[in-house]
C-alpha positions in Angstrom: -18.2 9.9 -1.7 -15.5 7.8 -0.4 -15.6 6.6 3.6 -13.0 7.9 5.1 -12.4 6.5 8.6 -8.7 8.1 9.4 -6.3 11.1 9.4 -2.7 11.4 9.4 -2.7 15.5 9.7 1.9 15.3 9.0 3.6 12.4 8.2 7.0 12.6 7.2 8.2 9.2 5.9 5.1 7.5 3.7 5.7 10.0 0.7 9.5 11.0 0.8 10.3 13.6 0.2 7.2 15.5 0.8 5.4 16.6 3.9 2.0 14.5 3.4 -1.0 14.1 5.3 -2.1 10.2 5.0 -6.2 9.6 4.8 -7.3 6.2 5.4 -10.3 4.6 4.0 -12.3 1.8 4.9 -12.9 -1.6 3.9 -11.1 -4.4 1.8 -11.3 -6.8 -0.6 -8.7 -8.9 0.9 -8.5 -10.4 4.4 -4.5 -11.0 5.3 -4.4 -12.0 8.8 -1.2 -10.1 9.0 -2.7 -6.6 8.5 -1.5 -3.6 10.2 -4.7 -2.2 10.2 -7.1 -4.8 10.8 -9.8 -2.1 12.5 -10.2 -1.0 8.5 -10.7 -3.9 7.1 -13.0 -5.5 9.7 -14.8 -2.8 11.9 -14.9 0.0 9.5 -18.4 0.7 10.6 -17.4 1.0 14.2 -15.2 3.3 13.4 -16.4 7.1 13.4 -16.5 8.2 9.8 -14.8 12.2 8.6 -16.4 13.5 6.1 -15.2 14.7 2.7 -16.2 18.5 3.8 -13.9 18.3 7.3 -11.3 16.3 4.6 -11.1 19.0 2.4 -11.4 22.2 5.2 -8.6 20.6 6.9 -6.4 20.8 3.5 -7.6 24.4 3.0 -6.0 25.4 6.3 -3.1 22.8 6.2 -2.6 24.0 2.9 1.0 25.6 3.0 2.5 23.2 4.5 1.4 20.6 3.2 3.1 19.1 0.1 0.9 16.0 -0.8 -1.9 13.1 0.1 -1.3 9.5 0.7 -4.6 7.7 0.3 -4.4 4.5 1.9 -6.4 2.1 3.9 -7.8 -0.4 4.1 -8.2 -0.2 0.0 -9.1 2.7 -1.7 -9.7 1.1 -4.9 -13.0 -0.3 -3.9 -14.0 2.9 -3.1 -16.3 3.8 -6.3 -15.6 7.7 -5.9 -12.0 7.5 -5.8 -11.2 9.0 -9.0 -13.8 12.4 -7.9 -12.1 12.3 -4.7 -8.5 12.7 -6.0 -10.0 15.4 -8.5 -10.4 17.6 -5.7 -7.1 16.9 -4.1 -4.8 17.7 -7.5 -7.5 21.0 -7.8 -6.1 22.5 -4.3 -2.4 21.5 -6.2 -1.2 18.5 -4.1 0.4 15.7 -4.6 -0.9 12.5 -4.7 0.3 9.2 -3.7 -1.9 5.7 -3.4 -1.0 3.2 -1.5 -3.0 -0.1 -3.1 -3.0 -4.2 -3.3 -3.2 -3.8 -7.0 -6.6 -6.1 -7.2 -7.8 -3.1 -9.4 -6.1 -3.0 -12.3 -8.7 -1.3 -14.4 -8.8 1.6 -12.1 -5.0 1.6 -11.4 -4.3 2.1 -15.0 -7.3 5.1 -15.4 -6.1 6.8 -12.5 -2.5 6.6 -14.5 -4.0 7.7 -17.7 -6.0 10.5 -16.2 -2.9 12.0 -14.3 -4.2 11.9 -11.1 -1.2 10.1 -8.9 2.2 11.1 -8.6 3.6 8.1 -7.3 1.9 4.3 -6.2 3.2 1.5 -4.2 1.7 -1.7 -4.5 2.2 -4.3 -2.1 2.9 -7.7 -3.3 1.7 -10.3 -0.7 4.0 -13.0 -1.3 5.1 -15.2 -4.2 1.7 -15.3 -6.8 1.4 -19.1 -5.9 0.6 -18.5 -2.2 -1.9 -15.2 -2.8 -4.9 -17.6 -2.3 -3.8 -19.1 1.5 -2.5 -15.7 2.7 -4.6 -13.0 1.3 -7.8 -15.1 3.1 -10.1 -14.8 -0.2 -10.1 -16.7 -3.7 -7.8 -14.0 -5.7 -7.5 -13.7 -9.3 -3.8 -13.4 -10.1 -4.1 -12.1 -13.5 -4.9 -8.9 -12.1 -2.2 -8.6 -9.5 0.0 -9.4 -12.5 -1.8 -6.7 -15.0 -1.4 -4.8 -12.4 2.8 -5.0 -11.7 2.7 -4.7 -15.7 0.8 -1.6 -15.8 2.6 -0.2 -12.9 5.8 -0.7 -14.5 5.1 1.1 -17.2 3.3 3.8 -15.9 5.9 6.3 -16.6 5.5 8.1 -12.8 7.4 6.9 -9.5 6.2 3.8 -8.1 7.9 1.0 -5.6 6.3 -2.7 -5.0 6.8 -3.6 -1.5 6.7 -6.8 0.7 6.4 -7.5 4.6 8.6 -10.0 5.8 6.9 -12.5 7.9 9.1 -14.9 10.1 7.4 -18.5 8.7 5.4 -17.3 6.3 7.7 -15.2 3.8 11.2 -16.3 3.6 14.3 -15.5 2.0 13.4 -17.9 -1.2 10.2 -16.3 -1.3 11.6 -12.9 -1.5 14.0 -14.1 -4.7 10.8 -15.6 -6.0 9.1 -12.2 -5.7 12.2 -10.4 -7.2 12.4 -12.8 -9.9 9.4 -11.9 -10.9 9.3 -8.3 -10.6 13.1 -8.1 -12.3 13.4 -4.4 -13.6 11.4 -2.7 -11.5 12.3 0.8 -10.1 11.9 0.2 -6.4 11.7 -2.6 -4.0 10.5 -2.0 -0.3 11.0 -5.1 2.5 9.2 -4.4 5.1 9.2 -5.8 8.6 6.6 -7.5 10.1 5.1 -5.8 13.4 2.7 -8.1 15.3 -0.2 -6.3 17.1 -2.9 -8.0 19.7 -5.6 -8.0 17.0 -4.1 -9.6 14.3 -6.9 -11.3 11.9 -5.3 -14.2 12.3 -4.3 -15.3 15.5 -1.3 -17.5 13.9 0.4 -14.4 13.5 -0.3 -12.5 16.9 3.1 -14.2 18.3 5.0 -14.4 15.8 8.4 -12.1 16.5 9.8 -10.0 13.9 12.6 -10.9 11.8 16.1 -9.0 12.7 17.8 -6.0 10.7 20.4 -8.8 9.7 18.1 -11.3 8.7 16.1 -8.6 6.2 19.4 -7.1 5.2 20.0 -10.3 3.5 16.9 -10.7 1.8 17.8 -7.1 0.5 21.6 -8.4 -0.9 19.5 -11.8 -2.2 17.0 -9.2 -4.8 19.1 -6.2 -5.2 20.4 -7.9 -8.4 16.8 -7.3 -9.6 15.9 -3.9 -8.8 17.5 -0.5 -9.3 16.8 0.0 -5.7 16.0 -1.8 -3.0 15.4 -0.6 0.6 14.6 -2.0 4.1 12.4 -0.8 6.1 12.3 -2.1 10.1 
């Protein structure tokens, strides 16, 4: 069973075009003091867990107007279940999108060969030299770079997205990340949105960058991508 410790019932923006609910699951592998939702990643057990039978009820009755699943988190891919969990999501005929840090490459690319996501979107921290200082754990960049491969090739929809950080990712860092993701699909910048309990306190005042200021990160990578979007 996977932990899930959220519900989205409608969302209509995190799986365009579709009408999704988005489940949230707990725990991380990584620790970016950045997060938006540092209560996953650090207090999952203080938070009260839904179980897979409320889960699944709720899809039964939800289940004509619903048009998909986002599983996010936290990061699903730690979960051990995942792949029995999204089994039971395609069964009711849903869609399925995952929203992961691409650490786990192995199960990225069975979840891919077993047909069981429609679309994934993989963020991408920063530019692979800095991963260590701002993901807060020792990370092994072959896999975040097996995983862009994979994910590249995967042959379904897919974006890689980025959140801009006043100080901490700038413009260069953005054409560093395009650079290295050059003739990929989709490219997402999104903005930064400080909250009270950041993980790391450095960013708690930090203020967000402008529209302006991300629009020309966009025109700096949109060379690179067939698409590149901004999201504020």
């Amino acid at each position: 069973m996977v932990i899930i410790k959220g519900l989205q019932k409608t969302c209509l923006i995190d799986f365009e075009p579709y009408i999704s609910a988005v489940v949230f699951l707990g725990g991380c592998n990584f620790r970016c003091g950045y997060c938006h939702n540092p209560e996953l990643v650090l207090n999952s057990n203080n938070i009260e867990e839904i179980s897979e039978e409320d889960f699944f009820s709720f899809l039964d009755e939800r289940r004509k107007w619903l048009d998909g699943v986002c599983i996010s988190g936290g990061e699903p891919t730690i979960h051990k279940d995942l792949i029995q969990f999204i089994n039971k999501i395609k069964e009711k005929g849903l869609l399925v999108k995952l929203d992961t840090n691409g650490y786990n490459s192995d199960l990225i690319k069975k979840l891919i060969e077993l047909k069981l996501i429609d679309y994934i979107a993989m963020d991408i921290k920063t530019k692979l030299e800095n991963y260590n200082e701002f993901c807060g754990v020792k990370v092994d960049i072959s896999k975040i770079k097996e995983s862009i491969s994979i994910i590249k090739n995967c042959g379904i929809d897919y974006e890689f997205r980025t959140t801009a950080i006043p100080l901490f990712v700038t413009n260069e860092d953005i054409v560093s990340i395009g650079k290295f993701l050059k003739g990929s699909k989709k490219y997402v910048i999104q903005n930064f949105s400080p909250r009270e309990d950041m993980i790391e306190a450095r960013f708690k005042n930090v203020r967000p960058y402008k529209k302006e200021e991300l629009e020309k990160m966009k025109d700096s990578v949109k060379g690179f991508f067939d698409e590149v979007i901004v999201k504020t």
